[in-house]
C-alpha positions in Angstrom: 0.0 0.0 0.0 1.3 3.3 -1.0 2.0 6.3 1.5 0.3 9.0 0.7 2.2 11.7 1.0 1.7 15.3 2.0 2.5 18.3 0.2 2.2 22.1 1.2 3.7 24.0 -2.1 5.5 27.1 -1.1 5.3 30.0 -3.3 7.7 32.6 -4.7 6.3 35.7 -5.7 8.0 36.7 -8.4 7.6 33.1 -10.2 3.8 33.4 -9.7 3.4 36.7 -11.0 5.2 35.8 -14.3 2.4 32.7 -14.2 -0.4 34.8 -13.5 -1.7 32.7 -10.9 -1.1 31.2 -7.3 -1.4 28.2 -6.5 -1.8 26.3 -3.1 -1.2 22.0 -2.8 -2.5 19.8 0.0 -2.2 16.0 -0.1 -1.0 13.6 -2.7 0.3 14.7 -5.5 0.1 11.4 -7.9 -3.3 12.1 -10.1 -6.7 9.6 -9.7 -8.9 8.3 -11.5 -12.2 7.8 -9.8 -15.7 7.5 -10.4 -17.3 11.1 -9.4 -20.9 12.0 -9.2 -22.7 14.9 -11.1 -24.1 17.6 -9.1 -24.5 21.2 -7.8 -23.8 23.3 -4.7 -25.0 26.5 -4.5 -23.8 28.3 -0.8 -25.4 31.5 -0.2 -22.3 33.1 1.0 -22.2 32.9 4.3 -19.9 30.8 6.5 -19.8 27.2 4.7 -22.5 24.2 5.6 -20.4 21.8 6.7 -23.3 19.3 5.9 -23.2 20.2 2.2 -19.6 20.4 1.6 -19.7 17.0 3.4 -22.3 15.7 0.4 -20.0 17.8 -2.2 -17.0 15.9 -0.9 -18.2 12.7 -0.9 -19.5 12.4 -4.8 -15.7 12.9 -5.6 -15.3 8.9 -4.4 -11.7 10.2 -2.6 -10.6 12.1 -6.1 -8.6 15.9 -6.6 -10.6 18.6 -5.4 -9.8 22.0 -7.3 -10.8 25.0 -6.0 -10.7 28.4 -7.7 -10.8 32.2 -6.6 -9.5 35.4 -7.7 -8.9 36.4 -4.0 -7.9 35.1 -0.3 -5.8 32.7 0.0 -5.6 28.8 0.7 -8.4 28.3 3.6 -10.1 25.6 1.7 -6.9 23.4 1.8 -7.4 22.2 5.1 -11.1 22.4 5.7 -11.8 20.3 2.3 -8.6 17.9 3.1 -9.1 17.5 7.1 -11.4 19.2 8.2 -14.6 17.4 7.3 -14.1 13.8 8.1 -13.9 12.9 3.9 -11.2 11.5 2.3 -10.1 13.1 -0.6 -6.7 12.4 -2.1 -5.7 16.5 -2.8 -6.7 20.0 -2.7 -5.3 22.5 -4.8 -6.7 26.3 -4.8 -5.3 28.2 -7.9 -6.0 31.8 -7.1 -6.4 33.9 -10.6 -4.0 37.1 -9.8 -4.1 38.4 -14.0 -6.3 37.0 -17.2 -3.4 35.3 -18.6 -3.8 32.5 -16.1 -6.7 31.3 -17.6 -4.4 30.6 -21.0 -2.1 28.7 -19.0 -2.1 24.4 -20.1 -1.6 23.6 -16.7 -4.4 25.9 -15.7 -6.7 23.9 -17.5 -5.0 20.5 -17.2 -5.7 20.5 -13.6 -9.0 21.9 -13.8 -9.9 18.8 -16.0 -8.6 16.3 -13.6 -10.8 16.9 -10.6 -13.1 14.8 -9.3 -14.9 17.7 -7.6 -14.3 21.6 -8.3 -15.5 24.7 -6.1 -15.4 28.3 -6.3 -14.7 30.6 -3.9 -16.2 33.9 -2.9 -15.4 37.2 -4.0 -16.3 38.8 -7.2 -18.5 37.1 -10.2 -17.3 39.8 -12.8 -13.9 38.9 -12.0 -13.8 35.2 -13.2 -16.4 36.2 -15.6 -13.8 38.4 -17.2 -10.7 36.2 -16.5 -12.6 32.8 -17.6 -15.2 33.5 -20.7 -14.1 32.2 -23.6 -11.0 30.3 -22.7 -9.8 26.7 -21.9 -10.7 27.5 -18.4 -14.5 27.5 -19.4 -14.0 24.8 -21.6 -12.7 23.1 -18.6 -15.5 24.0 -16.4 -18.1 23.1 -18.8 -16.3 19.7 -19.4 -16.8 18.9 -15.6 -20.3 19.3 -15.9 -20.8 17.8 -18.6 -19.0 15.5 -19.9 -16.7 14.4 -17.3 -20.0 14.5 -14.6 -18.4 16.0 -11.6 -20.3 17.6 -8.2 -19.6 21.5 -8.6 -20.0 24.2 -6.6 -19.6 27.7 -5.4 -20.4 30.7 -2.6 -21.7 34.0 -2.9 -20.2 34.9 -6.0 -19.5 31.5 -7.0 -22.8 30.6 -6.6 -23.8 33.5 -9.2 -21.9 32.1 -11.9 -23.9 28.5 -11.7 -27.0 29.3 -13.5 -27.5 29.8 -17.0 -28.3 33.3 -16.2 -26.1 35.3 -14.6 -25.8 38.8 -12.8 -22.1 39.7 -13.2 -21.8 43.7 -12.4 -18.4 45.5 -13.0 -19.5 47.9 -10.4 -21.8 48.7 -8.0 -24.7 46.2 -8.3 -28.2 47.0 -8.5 -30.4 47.1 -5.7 -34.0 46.1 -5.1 -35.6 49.6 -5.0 -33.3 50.3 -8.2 -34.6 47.2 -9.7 -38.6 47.9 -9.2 -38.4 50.9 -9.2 -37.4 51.0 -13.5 -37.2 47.8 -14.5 -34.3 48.8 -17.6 -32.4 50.4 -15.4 -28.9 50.8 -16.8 -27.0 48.4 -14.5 -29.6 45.7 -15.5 -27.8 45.7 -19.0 -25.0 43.3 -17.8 -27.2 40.3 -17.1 -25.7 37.5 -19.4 -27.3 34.1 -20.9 -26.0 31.0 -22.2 -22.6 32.2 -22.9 -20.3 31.5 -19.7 -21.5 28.0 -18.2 -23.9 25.6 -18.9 -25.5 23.6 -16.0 -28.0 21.0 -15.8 -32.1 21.8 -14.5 -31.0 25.6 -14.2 -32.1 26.5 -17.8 -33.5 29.9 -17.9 -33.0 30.5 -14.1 -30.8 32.8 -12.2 -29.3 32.9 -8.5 -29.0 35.1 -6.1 -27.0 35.1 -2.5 -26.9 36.9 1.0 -30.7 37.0 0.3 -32.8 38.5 3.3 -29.3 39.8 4.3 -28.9 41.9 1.8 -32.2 42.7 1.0 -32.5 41.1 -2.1 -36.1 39.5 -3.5 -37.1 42.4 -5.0 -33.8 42.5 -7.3 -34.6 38.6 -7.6 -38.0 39.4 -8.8 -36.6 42.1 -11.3 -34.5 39.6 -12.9 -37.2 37.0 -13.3 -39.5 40.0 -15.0 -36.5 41.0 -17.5 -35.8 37.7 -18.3 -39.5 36.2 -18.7 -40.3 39.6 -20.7 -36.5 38.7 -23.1 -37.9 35.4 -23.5 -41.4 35.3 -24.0 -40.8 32.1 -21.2 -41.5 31.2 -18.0 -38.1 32.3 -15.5 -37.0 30.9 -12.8 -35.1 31.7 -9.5 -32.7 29.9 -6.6 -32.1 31.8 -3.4 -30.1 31.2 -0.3 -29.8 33.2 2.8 -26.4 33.5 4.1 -25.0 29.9 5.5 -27.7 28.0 4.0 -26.7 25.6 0.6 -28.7 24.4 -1.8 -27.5 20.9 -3.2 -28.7 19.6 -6.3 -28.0 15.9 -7.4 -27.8 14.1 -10.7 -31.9 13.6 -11.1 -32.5 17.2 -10.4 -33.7 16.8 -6.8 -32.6 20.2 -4.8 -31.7 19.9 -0.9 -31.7 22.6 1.4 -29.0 22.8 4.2 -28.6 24.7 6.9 -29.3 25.2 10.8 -33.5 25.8 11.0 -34.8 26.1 13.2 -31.8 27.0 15.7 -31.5 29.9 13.4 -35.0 30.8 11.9 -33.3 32.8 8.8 -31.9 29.2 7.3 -34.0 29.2 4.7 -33.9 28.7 0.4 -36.3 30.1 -1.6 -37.5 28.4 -5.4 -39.2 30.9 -7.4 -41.0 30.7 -11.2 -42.7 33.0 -12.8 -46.5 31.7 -12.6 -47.7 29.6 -15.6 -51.2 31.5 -16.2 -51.7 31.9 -20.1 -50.9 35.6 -19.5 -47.6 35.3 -17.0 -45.9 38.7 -18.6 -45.4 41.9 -16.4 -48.2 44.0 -16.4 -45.9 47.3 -16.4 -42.9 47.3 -17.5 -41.3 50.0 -19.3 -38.1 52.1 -18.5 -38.7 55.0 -15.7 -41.8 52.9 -14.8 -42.2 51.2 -11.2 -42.9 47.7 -12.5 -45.8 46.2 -11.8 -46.4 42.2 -11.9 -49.4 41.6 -10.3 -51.5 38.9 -12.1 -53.8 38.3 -9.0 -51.5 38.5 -6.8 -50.1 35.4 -8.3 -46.9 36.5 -10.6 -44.2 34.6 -9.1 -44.7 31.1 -6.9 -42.4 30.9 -4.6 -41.4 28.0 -2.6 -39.6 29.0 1.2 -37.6 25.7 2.5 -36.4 26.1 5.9 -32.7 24.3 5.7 -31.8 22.0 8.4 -28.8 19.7 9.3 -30.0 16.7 7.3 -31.3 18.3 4.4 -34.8 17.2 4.4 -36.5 20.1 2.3 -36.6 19.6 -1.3 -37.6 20.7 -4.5 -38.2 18.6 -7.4 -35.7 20.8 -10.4 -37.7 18.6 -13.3 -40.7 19.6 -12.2 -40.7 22.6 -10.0 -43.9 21.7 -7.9 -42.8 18.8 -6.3 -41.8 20.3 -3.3 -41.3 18.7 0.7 -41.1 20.7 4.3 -41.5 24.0 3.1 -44.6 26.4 2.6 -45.8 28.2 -0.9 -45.7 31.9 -0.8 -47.3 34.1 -3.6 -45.0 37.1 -4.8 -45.8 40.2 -6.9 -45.0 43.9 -7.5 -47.6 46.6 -7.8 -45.9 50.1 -8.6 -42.8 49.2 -7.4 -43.9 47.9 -4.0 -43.1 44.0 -3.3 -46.0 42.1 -0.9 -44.9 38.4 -0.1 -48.2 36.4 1.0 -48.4 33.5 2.3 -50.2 30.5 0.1 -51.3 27.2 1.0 -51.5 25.9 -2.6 -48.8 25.5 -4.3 -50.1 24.6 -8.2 -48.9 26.5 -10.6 -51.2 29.0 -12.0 -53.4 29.1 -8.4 -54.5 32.9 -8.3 -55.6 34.2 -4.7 -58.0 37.0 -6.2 -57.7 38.6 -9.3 -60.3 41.3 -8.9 -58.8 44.9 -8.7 -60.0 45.3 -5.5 -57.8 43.0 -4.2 -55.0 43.7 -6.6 -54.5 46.9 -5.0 -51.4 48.1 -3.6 -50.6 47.9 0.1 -52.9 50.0 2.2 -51.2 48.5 6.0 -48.3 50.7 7.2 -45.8 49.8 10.1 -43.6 52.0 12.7 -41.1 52.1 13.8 -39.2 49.3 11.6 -37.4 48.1 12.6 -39.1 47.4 16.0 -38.9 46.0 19.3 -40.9 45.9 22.4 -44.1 47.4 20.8 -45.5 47.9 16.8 -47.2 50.7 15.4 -49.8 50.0 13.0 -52.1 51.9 10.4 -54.7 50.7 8.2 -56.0 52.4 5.1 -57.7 50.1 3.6 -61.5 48.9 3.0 -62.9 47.7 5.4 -62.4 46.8 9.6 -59.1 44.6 10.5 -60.4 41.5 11.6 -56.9 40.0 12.7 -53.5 40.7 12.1 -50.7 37.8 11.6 -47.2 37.9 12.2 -45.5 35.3 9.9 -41.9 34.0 9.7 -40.1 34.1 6.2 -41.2 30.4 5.7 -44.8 32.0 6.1 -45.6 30.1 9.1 -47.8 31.9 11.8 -45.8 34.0 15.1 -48.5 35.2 16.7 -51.6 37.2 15.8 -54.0 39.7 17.2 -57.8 39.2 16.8 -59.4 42.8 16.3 -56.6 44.6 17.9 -57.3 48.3 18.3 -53.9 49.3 19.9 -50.0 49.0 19.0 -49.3 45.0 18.9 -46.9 43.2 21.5 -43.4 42.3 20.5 -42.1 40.7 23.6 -40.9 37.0 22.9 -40.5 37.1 19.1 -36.5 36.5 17.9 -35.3 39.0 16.0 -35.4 38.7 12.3 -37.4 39.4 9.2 -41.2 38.7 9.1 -44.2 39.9 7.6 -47.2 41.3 9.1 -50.4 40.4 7.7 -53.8 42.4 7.9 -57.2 40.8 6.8 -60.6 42.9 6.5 -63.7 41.4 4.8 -62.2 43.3 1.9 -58.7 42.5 1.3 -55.4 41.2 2.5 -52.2 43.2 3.1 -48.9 42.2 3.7 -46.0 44.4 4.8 -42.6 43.8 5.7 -41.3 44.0 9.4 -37.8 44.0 10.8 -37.3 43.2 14.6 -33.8 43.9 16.4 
């Protein structure tokens, strides 16, 4: 039996800056041939599910692990190598310092030889503009494939693996920037079908540090720009920060995380609705957008993520979900309103009359909030309750014809939404408590 032996590569400077690249060597260094398994990790950029690396590391059947970044420095070595209980026989990082690198043979030749490849954090334009249209996107591509290995990414690496893409050279747009005009300039850089091709993410597009960052109402931007450039149905995959999404070779989708220890764990499957008229409503540039369609635009599917990964969604037929709750999604005027929805078949409309289509009439303060929430309704009608609901849509706490401000005491803090019924309509609004 052959020792394996351990290698730590040091670097000189000025020989990797003539390369272009850095790179960093754990473990054996003799190649092997294994037999990998096809799938996708998609980490929400957060600190790193141990639970999904442990399922990414473990479809390599103990092969080279290659990870690539255009920043940091070698802190996947040991984690992937060690770290997780998984044997693997190496784990090189090459870290893309100039474009060149992604010309170099050996570049490429190592990329081809993994039996499992990650990318790091950091910047999506940058290995968007270091990688498109070079061996090292052949490469890539190969892995998926041909080759049929488990790949996977966070934060920005995550952005890369759909066959849409947001890839921003500056700033990136935000959600108020999104609804507000939905051709606003710094929508111009999405991208399609020319960087990487991956299985059952056709016509979708991810997005990371989700609730975090305050991000579904960029999400749902991107799902109106791309249903309205492709007269099709578009489709979404969010993660909040420290949550993974991991999707194996029959297109079944697993969320991981820590729910309910920590009640933001939680992935989110959204598709434009499949109604025989699914288009935006509004959408023009300088125009708040407006995707109503009875309050039924975008289904949305909220999976809390837990250790073992038991909440699914079915990627071949994006209804067949398990342990999470349907959500409808839509924009009037600019103005997101997430409600929950206990049916989740496509094309279910709540109410499409115009009366319940209306925008928002329930306002909040302060928010965020603790201790005690202000409340003001506009609407038609008396409230006959008000909900508090977590971001899986599952009921807090509610208040049966409350007349005063409504009692915070004992929630967590976190995001939530507060709902309002009359014998008129339903509102939803966001709330925020610290």
């Amino acid at each position: 039996m052959l020792t394996r032996t351990l290698f730590f590569l040091l670097l000189i400077p000025s020989l990797l800056s003539a390369q272009g690249y850095t790179r960093y060597f754990t473990g054996d260094t003799a190649d092997v041939n294994t037999a990998p398994i096809p799938g996708i990790v998609l980490a929400g950029g957060g600190g790193d599910n141990d639970e999904a690396m442990r399922w990414m590391l473990e479809r390599a059947d103990s092969g080279d692990v290659v990870v690539l970044r255009a920043s940091g420095s070698d802190g996947y070595n040991p984690y992937f190598f060690s770290e997780l209980g998984v044997h693997v026989n190496s784990v090189e990082t090459i870290r893309f310092d100039q474009p060149d690198a992604a010309n170099d043979p050996y570049v490429a030749t190592q990329i081809r030889r993994a039996e499992c490849l990650f990318f790091a954090g950091g910047d999506q334009y940058d290995y968007l503009a270091y990688w498109q249209g070079t061996p090292v996107q052949d490469a890539i591509n190969y892995l998926i494939n041909e080759k049929g290995v488990t790949v996977g990414g966070t934060s920005a690496g995550m952005a890369i693996l759909s066959n849409w893409y947001y890839a921003p050279s500056g700033s990136s747009l935000t959600a108020e920037e999104a609804l507000s005009n939905p051709y606003h300039p710094d929508y111009e850089v999405l991208g399609h079908n020319d960087f990487l091709q991956v299985p059952y993410l056709g016509n979708t597009i991810t997005d990371t540090h989700y609730e975090q960052r305050e991000r579904p109402g960029r999400h749902i931007g991107f799902l109106a720009r791309i249903a309205e450039a492709t007269q099709n149905r578009s489709f979404g995959i969010a993660a909040n920060e420290y949550t993974a999404v991991c999707i194996d070779e029959q297109g079944l989708a697993r969320a991981f995380g820590e729910y309910p220890e920590y009640d933001e764990d939680v992935v989110f499957f959204l598709q434009a609705n499949c109604q025989d008229e699914f288009l935006p409503e509004v959408m023009q540039a300088g125009t708040p957008l407006t995707w109503n369609r009875g309050q039924s635009a975008v289904k949305v599917y909220a999976v809390p993520a837990r250790v073992e990964g038991s909440g699914s969604m079915d990627l071949t037929d994006w209804q067949s979900g398990q342990g999470g709750e349907w959500q409808n999604w839509y924009v009037e005027a600019g103005e997101l309103t997430r409600i929950p929805e206990t049916n989740g078949n496509c094309a279910d409309v709540i109410n499409s009359t115009a009366e319940a289509a209306a925008p928002s009439k329930l306002s909040v303060f302060p928010n965020p909030a603790s201790g005690q929430l202000f409340w003001q309704w506009k609407g038609q009608g008396a409230i006959q309750q008000l909900c508090m609901r977590s971001i899986t849509g599952q009921a807090v706490r509610t208040w049966p014809e409350v007349a005063g401000p409504l009692d915070l005491s004992g929630l967590a803090a976190g995001v939530y939404s507060l709902e309002a019924t009359s014998e008129a309509q339903i509102a939803v609004t966001k709330v925020i408590i610290e």
